[in-house]
C-alpha positions as CSV (number, residue, x, y, z in Angstrom):
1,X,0.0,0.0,0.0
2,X,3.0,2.4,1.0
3,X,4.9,1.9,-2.3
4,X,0.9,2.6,-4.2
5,X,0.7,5.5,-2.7
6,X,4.2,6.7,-3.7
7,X,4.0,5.6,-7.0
8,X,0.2,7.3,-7.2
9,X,2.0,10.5,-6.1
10,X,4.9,10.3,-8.6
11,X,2.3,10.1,-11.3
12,X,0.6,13.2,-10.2
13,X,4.3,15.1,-9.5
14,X,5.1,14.1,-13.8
15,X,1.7,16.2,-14.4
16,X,2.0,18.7,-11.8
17,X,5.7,20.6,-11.8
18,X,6.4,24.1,-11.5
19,X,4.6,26.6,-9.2
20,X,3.5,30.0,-10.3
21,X,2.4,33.4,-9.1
22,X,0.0,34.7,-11.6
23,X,-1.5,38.5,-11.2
24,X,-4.7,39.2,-14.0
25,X,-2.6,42.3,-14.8
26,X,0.8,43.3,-13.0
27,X,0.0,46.8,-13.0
28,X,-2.4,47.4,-9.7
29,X,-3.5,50.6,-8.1
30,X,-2.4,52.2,-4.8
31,X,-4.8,50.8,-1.9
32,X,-7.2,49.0,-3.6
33,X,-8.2,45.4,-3.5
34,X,-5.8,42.7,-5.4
35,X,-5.5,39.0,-6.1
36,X,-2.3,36.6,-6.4
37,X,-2.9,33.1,-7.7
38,X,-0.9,30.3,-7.0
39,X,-0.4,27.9,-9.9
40,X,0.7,24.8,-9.2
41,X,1.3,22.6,-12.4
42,X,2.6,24.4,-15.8
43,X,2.4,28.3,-16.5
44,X,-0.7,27.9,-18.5
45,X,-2.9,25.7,-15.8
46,X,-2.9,24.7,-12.1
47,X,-3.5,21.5,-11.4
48,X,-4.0,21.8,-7.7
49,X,-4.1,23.9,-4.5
50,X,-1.4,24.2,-1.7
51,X,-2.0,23.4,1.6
52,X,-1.7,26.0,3.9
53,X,0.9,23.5,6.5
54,X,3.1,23.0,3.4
55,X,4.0,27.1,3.8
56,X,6.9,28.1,5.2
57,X,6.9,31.4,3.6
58,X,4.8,34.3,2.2
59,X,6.2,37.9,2.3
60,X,5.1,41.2,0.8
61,X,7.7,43.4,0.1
62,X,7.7,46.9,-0.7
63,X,8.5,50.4,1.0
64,X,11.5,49.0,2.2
65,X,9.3,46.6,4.4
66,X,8.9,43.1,4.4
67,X,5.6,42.0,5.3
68,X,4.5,38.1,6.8
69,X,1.0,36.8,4.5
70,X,-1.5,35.4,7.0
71,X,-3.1,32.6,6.0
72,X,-6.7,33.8,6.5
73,X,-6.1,35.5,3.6
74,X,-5.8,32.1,1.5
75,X,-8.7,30.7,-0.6
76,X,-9.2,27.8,-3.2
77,X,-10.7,28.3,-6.5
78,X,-10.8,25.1,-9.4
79,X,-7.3,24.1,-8.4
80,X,-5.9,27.5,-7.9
81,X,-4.7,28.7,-4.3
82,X,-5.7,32.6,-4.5
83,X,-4.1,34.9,-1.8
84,X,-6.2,38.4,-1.3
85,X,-5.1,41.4,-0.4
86,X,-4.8,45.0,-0.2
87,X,-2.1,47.0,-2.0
88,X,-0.2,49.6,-0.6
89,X,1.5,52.6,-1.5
90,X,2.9,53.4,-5.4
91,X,6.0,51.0,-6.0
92,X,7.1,48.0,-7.0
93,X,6.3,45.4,-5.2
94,X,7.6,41.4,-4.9
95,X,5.5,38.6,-3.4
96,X,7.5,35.6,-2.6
97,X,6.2,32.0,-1.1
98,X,8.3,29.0,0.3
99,X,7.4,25.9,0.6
100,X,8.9,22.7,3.0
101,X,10.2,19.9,2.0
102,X,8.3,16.9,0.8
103,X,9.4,13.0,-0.5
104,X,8.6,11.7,-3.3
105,X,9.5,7.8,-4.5
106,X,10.0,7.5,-8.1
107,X,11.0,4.3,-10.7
108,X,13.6,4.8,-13.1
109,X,11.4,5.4,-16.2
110,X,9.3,8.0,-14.4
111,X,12.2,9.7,-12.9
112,X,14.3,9.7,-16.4
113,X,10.5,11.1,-17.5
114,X,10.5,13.6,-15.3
115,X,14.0,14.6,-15.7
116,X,13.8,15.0,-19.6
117,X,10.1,16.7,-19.6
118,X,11.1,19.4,-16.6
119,X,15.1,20.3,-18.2
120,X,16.7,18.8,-15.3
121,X,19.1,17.8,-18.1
122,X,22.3,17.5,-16.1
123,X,21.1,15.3,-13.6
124,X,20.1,13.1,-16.9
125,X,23.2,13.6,-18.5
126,X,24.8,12.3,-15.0
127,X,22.8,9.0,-14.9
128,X,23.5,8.1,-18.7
129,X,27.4,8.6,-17.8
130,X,27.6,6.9,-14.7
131,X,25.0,3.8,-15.8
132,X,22.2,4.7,-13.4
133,X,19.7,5.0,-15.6
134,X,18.0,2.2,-14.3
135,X,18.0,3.0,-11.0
136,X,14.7,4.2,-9.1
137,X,14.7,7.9,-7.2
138,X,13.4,8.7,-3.9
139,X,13.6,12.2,-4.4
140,X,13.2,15.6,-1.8
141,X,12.0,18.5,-3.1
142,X,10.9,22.1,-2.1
143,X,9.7,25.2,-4.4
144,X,10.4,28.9,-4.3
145,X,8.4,31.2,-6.0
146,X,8.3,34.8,-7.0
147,X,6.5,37.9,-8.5
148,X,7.5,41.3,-9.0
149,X,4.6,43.6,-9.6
150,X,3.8,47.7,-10.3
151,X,1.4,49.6,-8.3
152,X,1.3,53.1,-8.9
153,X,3.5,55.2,-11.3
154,X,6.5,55.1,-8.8
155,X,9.2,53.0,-8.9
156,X,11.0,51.8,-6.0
157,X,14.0,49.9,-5.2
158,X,12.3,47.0,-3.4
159,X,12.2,44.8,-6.8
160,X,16.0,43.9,-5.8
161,X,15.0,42.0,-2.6
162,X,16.6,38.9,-1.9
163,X,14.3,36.9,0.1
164,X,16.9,34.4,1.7
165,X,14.9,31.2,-0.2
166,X,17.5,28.0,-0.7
167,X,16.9,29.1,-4.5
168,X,15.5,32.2,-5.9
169,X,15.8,34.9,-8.7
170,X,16.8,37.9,-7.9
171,X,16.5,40.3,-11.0
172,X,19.4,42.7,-11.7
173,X,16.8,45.8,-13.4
174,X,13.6,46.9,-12.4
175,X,11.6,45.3,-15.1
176,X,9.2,48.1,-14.8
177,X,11.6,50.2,-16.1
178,X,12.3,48.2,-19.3
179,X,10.5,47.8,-22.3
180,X,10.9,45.8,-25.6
181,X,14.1,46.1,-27.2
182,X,16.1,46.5,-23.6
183,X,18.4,43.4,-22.1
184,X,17.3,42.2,-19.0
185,X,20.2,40.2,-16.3
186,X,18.7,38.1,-13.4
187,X,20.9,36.6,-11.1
188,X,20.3,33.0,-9.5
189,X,21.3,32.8,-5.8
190,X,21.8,29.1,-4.4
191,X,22.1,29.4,-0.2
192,X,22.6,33.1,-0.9
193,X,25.9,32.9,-3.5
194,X,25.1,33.2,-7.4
195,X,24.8,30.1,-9.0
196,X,27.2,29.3,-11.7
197,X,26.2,26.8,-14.4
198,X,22.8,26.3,-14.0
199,X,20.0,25.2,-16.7
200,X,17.6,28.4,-16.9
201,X,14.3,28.5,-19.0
202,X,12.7,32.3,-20.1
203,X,9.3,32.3,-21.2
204,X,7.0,35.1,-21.9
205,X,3.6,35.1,-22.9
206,X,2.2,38.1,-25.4
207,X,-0.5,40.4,-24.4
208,X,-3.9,38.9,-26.7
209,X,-4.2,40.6,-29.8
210,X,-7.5,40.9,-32.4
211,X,-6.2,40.2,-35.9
212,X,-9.5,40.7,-37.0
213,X,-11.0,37.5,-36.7
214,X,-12.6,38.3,-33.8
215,X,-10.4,36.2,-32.0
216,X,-7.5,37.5,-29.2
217,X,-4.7,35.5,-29.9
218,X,-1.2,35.4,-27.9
219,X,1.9,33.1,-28.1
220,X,4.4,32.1,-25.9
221,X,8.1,31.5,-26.3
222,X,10.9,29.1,-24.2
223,X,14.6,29.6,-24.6
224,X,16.7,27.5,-22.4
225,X,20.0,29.9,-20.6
226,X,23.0,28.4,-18.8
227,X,24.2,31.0,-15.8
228,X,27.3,32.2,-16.2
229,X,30.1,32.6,-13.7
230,X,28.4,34.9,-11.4
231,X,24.8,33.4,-11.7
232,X,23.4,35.3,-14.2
233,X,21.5,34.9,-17.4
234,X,20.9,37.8,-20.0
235,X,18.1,37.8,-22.2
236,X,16.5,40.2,-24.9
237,X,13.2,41.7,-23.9
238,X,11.2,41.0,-27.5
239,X,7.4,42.1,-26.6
240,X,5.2,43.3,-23.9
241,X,3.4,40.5,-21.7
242,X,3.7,38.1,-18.8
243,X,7.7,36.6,-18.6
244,X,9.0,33.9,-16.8
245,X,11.7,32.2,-15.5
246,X,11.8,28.5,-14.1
247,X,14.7,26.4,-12.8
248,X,15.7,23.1,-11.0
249,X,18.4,22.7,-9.2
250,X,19.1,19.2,-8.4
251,X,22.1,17.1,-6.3
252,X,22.4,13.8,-5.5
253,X,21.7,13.3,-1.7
254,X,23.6,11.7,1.2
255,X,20.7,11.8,3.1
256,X,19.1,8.4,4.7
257,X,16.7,7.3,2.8
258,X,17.0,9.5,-0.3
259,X,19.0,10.0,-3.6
260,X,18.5,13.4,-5.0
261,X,17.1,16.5,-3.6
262,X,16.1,19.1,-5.8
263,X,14.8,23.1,-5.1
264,X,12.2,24.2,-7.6
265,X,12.8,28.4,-8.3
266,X,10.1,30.4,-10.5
267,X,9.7,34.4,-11.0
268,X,7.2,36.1,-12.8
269,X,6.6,39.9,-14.0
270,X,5.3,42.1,-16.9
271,X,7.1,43.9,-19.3
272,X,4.7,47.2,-20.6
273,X,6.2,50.0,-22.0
274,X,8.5,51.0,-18.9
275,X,9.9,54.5,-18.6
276,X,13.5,54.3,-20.3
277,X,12.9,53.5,-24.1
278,X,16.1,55.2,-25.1
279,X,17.6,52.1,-24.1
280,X,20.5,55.2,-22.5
281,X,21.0,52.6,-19.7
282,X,20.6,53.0,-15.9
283,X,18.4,56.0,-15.0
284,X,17.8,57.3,-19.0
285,X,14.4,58.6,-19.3
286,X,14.4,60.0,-22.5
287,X,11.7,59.3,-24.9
288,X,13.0,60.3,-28.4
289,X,11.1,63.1,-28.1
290,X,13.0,65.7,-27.0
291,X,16.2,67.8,-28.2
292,X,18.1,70.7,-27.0
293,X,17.1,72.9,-24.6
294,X,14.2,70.2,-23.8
295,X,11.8,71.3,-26.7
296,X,10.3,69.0,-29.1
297,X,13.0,67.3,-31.7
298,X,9.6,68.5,-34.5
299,X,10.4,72.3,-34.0
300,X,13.9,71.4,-35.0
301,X,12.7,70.1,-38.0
302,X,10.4,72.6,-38.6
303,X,13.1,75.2,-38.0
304,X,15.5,73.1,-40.0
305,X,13.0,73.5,-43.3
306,X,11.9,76.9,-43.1
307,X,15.8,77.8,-43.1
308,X,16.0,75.5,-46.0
309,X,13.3,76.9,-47.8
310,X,14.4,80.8,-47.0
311,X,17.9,80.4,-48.2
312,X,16.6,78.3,-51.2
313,X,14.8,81.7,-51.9
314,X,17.6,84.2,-51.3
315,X,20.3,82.3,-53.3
316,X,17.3,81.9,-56.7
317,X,16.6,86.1,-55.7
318,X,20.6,86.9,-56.1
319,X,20.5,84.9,-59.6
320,X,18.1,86.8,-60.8
C-alpha cells in the first residue's frame, strides 16, 4: 500500500511541476483590492491547491518593508490557491512564497521522464554517464516562487529584494523600467551565492491581440540559458506581456533514505512600455522626443525647413 501511494504521487508530481504566481494584470493601483494566484502545475494551468501547513513562507515586500501573508487571507478556486489582499502605496512590489520539503519515491522510467520533460538535463546527463539509468529515485524537493509587480507610477528599489529562499531569482533591473528592445540580467542565488552553471528556462507570454478575426490571440516563447560565472543569465526583452523564469536545481543526496534533492525556483513579472525606451541605460528617461534645450525634436525640423526653404529663396533672388 505504501509503495501505491508513492507511485500514485509520482504520477501526479510528472503532471504537476512548477509553481506560479499569476496577477490578472501586474500593473495594480495604490490601496485598492488585489488577487495573487498560485499555480501549481505548468504556466498555462494549475492542477492543484497548496495546503496552507506546506507554507513556510509568504512575504510582501515593498516600501522597504517586508511584510509576513497570514493565512486567513488564502482561498481555493478550481485548483488555484488565491491569496487576497490589499495593496499599498505606489511601488514595485515582490511577493515571494516557500514551501517545505516533501518525499517523493519514483521508478527509473518516471524519474528519467520527469528529468527530460522538466530540463533537469544535467542530472540526466549524470545517470546516462555513470550507468544509473536504471535506478529508481526517492527524491526531496521544495519550491520557491516569486512575483515582481507595479502599483502606482513610482518606482522603487524594493524589486531587488533577496528573500533568503534556498533558490531564488533575484532580477538585476527593475523590469518596470524596461521595455521591448532592452536586455534584462537576473541573477540565481543558491544558499545566498550566485549560481554558476545552471540550466535556466525564459518564457513570456504576449499580451492577446484581435487580428480581426474576432479572435485575441497570444503566443508564448521558451529559450533555455545556462548562468554564467556569477549566476546570471541575460536575455533580450522581445514584446510586452507576462515573462517567466523556471529552474531546478538538483544534487544527488547523502541523506538516509534519499537519492536526490532538488529546489524548484520560479519568478514572474510584466514587461509594458517601462519608462526608459532610449535604451540610455541606468536611470535614462528619455523618450525620443526631445532635443536641445528640452523642446520638441519637431520644432527642430520645422526650424530646419523653413531655413531650408528661406535660403533656397535668397540664393534663386541673387541669380536673378
Amino acid at each position: 500500500m505504501k509503495r501505491f501511494i508513492f507511485l500514485l504521487a509520482g504520477a501526479l508530481l510528472l503532471v504537476s511541476h512548477d509553481m506560479y504566481f499569476k496577477l490578472s494584470t501586474y500593473f495594480l493601483s495604490p490601496d485598492t483590492p488585489a488577487r495573487i494566484q498560485l499555480y501549481n502545475g505548468t504556466f498555462e494551468r494549475s492542477e492543484n491547491t497548496i495546503d496552507r501547513n506546506r507554507m513556510v513562507d509568504v512575504s510582501l515586500v515593498g516600501q522597504g518593508q517586508r511584510m509576513v501573508v497570514d493565512t486567513t487571507q488564502w482561498s481555493e478556486e478550481e485548483g488555484v490557491t488565491v491569496l487576497d489582499f490589499t495593496t499599498g502605496a505606489a511601488g514595485t512590489w515582490v511577493a515571494g512564497l516557500s514551501t517545505y520539503a516533501r518525499n517523493i519515491e519514483l521508478s527509473a522510467a518516471d524519474f528519467n521522464d520527469y528529468l527530460e520533460h522538466d530540463g533537469v538535463l544535467d542530472m540526466l546527463v549524470w545517470r546516462k554517464e555513470n550507468g544509473a539509468m536504471e535506478q529508481d529515485a526517492v527524491e526531496k524537493y521544495s519550491k520557491h516562487v516569486k512575483t515582481i509587480f507595479q502599483v502606482g507610477e513610482v518606482l522603487t528599489d524594493d524589486w531587488k529584494r533577496v528573500l533568503g529562499y534556498p533558490i531564488e531569482f533575484v532580477p538585476l533591473q527593475n523590469p518596470y523600467d524596461l521595455h521591448p528592445g532592452h536586455l534584462m540580467e537576473v541573477q540565481l542565488l543558491w544558499q545566498g551565492e550566485p549560481l554558476a552553471g545552471q540550466l535556466v528556462h525564459v518564457g513570456s507570454e504576449a499580451k492577446p491581440h484581435d487580428h480581426g478575426d474576432g479572435v485575441a490571440h497570444s503566443h508564448s516563447d521558451l529559450t533555455t540559458y545556462r548562468t554564467d560565472s556569477l549566476g546570471k543569465v541575460a536575455f533580450n526583452v522581445t514584446q510586452e506581456g507576462v515573462w517567466y523564469l523556471r529552474t531546478i536545481y538538483m544534487a544527488l543526496s547523502e541523506e538516509a533514505g534519499l537519492t536526490h534533492e532538488s529546489n524548484w525556483a520560479t519568478l514572474t513579472f510584466e514587461i509594458g512600455e517601462g519608462h526608459s525606451p532610449d535604451h540610455g541605460g541606468a536611470g535614462a528617461h528619455s523618450h525620443g522626443d526631445e532635443a536641445l534645450f528640452g523642446l520638441p525634436s519637431y520644432v527642430y525640423w520645422i526650424g530646419s525647413l523653413v531655413l531650408v526653404m528661406g535660403l533656397f529663396f535668397w540664393f534663386n533672388r541673387k541669380k536673378r
